[in-house]
C-alpha positions as CSV (number, residue, x, y, z in Angstrom):
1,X,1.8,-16.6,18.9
2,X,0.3,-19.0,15.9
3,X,2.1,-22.5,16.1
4,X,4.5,-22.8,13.0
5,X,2.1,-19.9,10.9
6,X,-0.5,-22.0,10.1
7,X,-3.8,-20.0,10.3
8,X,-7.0,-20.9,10.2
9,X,-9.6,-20.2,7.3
10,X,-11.6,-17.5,9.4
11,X,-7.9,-15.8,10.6
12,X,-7.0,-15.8,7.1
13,X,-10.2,-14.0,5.7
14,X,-9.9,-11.9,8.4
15,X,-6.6,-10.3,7.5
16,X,-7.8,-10.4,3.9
17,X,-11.4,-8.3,4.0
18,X,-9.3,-5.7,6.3
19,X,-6.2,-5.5,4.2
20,X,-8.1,-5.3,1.0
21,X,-11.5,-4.1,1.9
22,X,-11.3,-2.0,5.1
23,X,-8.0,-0.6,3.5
24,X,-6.4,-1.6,7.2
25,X,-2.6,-2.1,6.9
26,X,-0.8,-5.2,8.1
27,X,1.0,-3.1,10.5
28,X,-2.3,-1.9,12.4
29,X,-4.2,-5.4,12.0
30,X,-0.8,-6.3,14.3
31,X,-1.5,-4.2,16.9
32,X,-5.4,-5.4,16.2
33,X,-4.0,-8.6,17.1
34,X,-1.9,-7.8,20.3
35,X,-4.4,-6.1,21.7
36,X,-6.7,-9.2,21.3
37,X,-4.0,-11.0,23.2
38,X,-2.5,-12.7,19.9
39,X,0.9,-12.0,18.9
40,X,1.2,-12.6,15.2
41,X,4.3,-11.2,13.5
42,X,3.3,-8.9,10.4
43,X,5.7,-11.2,8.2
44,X,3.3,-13.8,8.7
45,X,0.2,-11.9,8.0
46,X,2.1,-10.7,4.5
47,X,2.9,-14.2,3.8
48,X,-0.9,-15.6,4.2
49,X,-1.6,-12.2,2.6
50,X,0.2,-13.1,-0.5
51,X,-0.4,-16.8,-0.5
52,X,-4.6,-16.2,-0.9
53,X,-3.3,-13.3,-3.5
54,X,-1.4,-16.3,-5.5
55,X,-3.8,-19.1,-4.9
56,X,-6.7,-16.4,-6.3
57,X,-5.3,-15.1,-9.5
58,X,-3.5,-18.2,-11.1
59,X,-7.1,-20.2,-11.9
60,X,-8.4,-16.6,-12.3
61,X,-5.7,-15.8,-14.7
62,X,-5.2,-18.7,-16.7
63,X,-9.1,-19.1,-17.1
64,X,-9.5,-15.2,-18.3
65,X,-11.4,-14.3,-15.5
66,X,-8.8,-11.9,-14.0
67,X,-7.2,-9.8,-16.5
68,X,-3.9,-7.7,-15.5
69,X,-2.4,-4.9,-17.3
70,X,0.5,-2.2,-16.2
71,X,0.1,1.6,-15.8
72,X,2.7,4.4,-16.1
73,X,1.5,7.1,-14.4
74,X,4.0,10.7,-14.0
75,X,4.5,11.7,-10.7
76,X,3.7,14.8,-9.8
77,X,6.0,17.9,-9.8
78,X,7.7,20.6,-6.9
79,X,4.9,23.3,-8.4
80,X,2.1,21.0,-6.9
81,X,3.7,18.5,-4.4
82,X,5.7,20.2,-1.5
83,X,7.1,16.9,-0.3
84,X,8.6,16.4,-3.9
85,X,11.7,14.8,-4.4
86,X,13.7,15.2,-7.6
87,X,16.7,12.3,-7.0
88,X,13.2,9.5,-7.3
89,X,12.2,8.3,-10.6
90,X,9.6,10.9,-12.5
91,X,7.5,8.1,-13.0
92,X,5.5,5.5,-11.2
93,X,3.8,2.3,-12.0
94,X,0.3,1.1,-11.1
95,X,-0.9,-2.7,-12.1
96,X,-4.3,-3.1,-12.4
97,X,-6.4,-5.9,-12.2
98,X,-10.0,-6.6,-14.4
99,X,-12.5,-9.2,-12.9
100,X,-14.9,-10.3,-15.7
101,X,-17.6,-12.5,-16.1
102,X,-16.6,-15.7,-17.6
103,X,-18.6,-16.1,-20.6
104,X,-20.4,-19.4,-20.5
């Protein structure tokens, strides 16, 4: 196990290119881990996760870089979906986010 969480910059882009990259859930980079010999709870890897998410989009927000905005999407019916449910909500949410070029 990681001494008190506190990872190292390689660990931490690591987790980060396979979470967000390679698509490669926290869950499985766990096992990734354990197999390696390293034991590192996934509510640590979601907390460095959402740490470098945080320390990325503030400056990038606040300097218009990184632009945000809030999708409603309908979820899809019994007549196309056979795991449908009707008791969830009819509607989803999706929040998207823009990188531009600053303009200099």
């Amino acid at each position: 196990m990681i001494d008190k969480r506190i990872p190292i910059a390689g660990l931490l882009a690591h987790a980060l290119v396979a979470k967000c990259a390679d698509h490669l859930p926290l869950y499985r980079q766990k096992r990734i881990y354990r197999r390696a010999g390293v034991e590192i709870p996934r509510s640590a890897l979601a907390e460095w996760v959402g740490a470098c998410g945080d320390a990325v989009a503030e400056p990038g927000l606040a300097a218009g870089i990184i632009i945000t905005d809030q999708l409603a999407l309908p979820v899809t019916g019994p007549e196309v979906c056979s795991f449908y449910n009707p008791f969830l909500n009819r509607e989803s949410y999706s929040t998207i986010f823009l990188a531009r070029k600053p303009v200099s």
